[in-house]
N, C-alpha and C positions, 0 to 999 in steps of 0.2 A: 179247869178240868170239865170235860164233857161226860152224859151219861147220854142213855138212849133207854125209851122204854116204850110197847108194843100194847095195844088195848082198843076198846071200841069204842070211838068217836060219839058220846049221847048228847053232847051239848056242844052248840057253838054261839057266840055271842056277835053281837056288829061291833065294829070298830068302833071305841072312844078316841075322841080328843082332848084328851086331858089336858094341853098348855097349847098354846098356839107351835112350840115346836116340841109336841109329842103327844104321838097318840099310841093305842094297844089297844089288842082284841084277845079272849078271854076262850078257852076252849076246856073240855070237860071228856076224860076217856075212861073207860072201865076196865079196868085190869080183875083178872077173875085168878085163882089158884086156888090149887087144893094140896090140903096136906091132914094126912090123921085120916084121910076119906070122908075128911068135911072143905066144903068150900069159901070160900072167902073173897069178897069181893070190893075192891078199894077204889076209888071216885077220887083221880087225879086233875086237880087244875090246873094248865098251863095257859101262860102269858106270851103272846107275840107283842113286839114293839116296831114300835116305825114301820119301814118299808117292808116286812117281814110281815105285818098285817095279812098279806095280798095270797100268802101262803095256804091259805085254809079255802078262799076261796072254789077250788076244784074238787073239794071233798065234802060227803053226805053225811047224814045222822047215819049208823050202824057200819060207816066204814072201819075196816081194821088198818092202825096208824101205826108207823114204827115212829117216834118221836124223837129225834135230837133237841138234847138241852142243858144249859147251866142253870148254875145253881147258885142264887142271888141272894144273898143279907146286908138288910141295911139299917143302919141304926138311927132311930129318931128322938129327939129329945122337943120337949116344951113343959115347961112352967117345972122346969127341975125334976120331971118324970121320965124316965127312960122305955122306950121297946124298941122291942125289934121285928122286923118284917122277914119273912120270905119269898123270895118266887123264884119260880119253875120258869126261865126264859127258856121257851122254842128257838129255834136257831132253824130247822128240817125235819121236813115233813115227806116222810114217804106213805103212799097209800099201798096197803099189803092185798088187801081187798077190799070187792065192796059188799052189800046185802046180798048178794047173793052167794055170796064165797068166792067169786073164779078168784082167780090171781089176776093182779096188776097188770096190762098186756106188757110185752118186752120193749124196749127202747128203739125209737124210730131212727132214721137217719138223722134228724134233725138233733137228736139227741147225742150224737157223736162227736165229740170235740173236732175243729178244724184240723187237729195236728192229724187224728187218727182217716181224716176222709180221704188221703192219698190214694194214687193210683199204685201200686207196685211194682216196678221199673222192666216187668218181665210179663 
């Protein structure tokens, strides 16, 4: 199951290499709401893995992110002790804006699947 959630980019971390085949990078967005006409402000960390790392690269501090992501638990045991972990894996990253507010610009040609580049027969 996939979720998606939208907030402002305050943190981003450099890539670890945690085992010879795996590494992640670590990102930090601020989700703001209000309700009662008080505000409220939550500090989401998500997790990029592997090749997924390379994702974050083209976005700033105060960008606004739409975040695609699951939702990871895993269970660890040692010395007869049990927990449990969570993480937030990123999967997609869209940038909604940046510090300035404009919007995103619209998708180039290049960003057109091959199927849709056709000519029209007329």
């Amino acid at each position: 199951m996939s979720f998606e959630l939208s907030g402002k980019l305050i943190e981003k971390l450099e890539t670890q290499q945690v085992t010879s085949t795996f590494r992640k990078r670590e990102f930090v967005l601020e989700k703001k709401e209000s309700a009662s006409g008080r505000e409220f402000i939550e500090y989401i960390k998500f997790q990029l893995n592997q090749d997924r790392c390379e994702l974050l690269d083209a976005c700033k501090l105060n960008d606004e992110l739409n975040v695609s992501f699951n939702i990871k638990g895993r269970k660890w045991e040692k010395d007869g002790k049990v927990s449990y972990f969570l993480n937030l894996e990123a999967w997609k990253i869209d940038k909604v804006s940046g510090e300035n507010g404009q919007s995103a610009p619209p998708p180039s040609m290049a960003d057109i699947p091959p199927e849709m580049d056709d000519d029209l027969p007329f």
